[in-house]
MARBA-3410 file (N, C-alpha, C, O; in Angstrom, 1 decimal):
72
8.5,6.0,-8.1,8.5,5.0,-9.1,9.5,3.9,-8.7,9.1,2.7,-8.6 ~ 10.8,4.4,-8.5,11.5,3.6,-7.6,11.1,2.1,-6.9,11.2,0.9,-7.1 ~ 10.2,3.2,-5.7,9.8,2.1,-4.9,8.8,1.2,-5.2,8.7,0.1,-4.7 ~ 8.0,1.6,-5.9,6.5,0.6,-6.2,7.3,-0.6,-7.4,6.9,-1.7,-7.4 ~ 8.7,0.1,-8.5,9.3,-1.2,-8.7,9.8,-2.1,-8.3,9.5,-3.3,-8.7
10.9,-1.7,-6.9,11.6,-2.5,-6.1,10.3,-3.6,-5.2,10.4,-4.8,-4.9 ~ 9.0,-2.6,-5.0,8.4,-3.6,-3.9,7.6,-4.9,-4.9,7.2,-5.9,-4.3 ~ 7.5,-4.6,-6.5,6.4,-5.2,-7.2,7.6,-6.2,-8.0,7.2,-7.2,-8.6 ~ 9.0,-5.7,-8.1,10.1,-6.9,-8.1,10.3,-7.8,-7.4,10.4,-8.9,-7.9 ~ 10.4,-7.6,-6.1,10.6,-8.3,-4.7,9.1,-9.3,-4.9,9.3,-10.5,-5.2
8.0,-9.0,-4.7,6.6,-9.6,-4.6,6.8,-10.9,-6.0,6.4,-12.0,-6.0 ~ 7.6,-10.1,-7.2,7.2,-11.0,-8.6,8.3,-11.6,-8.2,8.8,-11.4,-9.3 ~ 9.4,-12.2,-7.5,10.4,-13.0,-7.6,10.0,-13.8,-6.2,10.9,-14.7,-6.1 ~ 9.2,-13.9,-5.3,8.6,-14.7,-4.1,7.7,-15.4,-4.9,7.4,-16.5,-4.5 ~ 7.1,-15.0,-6.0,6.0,-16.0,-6.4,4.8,-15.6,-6.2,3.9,-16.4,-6.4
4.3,-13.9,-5.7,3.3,-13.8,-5.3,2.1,-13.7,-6.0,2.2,-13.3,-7.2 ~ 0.9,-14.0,-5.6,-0.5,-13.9,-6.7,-0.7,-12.5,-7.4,0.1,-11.6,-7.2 ~ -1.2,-12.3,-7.8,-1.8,-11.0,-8.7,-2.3,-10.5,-7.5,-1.3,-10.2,-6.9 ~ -3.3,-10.3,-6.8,-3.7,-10.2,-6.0,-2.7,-9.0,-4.9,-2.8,-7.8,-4.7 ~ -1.7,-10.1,-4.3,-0.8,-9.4,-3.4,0.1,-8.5,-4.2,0.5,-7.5,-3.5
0.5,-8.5,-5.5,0.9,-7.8,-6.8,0.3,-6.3,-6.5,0.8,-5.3,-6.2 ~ -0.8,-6.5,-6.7,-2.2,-5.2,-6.8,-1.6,-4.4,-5.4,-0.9,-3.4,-5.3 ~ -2.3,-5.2,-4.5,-1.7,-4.4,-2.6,-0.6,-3.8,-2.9,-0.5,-2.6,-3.1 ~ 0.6,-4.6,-2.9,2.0,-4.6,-2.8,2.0,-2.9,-4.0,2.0,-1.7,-3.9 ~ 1.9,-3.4,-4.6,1.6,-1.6,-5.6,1.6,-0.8,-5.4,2.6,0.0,-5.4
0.3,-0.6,-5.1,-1.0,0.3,-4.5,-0.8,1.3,-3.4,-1.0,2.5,-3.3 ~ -0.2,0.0,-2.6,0.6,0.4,-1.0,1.8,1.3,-1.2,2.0,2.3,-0.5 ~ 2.7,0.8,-2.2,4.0,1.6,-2.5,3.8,2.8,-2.9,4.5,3.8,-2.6 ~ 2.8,2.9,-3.6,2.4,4.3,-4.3,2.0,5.3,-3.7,2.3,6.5,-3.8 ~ 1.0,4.4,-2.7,0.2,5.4,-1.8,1.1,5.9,-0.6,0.6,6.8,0.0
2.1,5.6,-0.3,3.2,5.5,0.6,4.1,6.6,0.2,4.6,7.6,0.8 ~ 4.3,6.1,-1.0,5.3,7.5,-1.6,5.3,8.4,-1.7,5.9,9.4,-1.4 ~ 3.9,8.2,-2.7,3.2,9.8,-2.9,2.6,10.6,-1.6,2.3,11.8,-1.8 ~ 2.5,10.0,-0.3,1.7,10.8,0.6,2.9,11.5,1.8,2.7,12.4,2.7 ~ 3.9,10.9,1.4,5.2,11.9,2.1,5.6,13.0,1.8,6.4,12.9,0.9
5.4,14.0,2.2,5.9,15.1,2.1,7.0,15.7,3.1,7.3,16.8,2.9 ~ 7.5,15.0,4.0,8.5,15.4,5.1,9.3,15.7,4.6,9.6,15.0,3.6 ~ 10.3,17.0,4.8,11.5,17.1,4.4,13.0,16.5,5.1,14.1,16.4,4.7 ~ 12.2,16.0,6.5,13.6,15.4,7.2,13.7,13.7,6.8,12.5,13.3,6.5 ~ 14.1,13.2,6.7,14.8,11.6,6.5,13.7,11.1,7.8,12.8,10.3,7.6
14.0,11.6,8.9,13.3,11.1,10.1,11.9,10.9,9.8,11.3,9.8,9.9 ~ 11.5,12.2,9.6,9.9,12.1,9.2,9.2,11.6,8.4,8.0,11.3,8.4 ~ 10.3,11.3,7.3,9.5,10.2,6.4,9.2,9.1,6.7,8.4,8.2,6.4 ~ 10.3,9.1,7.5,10.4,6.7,8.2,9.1,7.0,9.0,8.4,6.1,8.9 ~ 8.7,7.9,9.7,7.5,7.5,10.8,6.3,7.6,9.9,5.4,6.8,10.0
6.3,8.6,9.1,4.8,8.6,8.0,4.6,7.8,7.5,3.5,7.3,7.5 ~ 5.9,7.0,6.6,5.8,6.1,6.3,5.8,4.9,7.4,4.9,4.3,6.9 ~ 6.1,4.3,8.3,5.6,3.7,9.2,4.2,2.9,9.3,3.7,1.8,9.1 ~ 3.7,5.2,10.2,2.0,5.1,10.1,1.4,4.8,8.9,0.4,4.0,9.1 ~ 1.7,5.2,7.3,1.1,5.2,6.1,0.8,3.3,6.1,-0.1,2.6,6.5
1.8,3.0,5.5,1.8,1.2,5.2,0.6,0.5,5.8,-0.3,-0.1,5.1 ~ 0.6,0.6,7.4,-0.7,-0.6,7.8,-1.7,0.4,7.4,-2.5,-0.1,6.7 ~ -1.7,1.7,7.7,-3.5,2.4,7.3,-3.6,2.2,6.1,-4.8,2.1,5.9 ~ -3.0,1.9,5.1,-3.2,1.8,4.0,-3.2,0.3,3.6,-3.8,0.0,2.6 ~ -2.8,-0.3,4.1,-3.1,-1.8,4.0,-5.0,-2.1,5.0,-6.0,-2.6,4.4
-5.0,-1.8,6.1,-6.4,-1.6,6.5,-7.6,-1.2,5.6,-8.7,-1.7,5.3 ~ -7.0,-0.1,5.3,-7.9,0.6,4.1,-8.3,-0.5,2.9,-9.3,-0.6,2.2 ~ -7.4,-1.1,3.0,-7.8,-2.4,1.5,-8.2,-2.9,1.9,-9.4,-2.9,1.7 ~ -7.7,-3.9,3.3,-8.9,-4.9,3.8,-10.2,-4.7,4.2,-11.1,-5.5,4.3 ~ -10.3,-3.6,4.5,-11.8,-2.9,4.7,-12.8,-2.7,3.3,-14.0,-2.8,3.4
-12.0,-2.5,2.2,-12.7,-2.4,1.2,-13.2,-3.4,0.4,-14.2,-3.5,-0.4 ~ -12.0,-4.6,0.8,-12.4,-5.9,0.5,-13.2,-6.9,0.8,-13.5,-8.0,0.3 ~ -13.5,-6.2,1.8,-14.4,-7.0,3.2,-15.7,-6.0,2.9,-16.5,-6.6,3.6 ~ -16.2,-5.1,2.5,-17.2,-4.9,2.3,-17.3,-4.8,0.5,-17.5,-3.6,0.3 ~ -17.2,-5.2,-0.2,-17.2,-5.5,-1.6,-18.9,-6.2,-1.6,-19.8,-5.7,-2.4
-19.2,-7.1,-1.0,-20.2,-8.2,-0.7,-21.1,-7.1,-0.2,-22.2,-7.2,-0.8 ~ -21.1,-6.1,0.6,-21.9,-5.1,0.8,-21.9,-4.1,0.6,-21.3,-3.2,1.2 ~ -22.9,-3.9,-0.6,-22.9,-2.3,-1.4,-23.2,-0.9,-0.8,-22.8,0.1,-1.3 ~ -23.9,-1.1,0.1,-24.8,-0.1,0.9,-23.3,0.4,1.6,-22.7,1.4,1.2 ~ -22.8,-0.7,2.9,-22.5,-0.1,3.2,-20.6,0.3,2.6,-19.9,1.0,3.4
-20.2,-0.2,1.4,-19.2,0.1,1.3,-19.3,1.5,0.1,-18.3,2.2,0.1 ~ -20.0,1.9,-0.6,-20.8,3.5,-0.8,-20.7,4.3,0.0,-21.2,5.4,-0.1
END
């Protein structure tokens, strides 16, 4: 919870759109919740790998929105 405030603080004090609000979220959450490492170490690299796959993952789904077929 932490983090998805700090990151959705930070985003609301740059000025950002609703839009990058949503990501910036989304991303925090999905980031947090999918670590399970118990070392310090292994969280920075999951979290690392996590952030762009999961930013990809949006732009992929945004980019087929326009196509139903194939984003089903």
């Amino acid at each position: 919870m932490l983090g998805t405030a700090a990151a959705l603080a930070v985003l609301t004090a740059l000025r950002a759109p609703e839009t990058v609000l949503v990501v910036g979220g989304f991303t925090a959450m999905t980031t947090s919740l999918a670590i399970s490492d118990l070392h310090p170490r292994n969280q920075l690299i999951t979290l690392g790998l996590g952030a762009p796959l999961s930013l990809a993952s949006l732009a992929t789904g945004a980019v087929l929105t326009t196509y139903p077929t194939a984003a089903s």
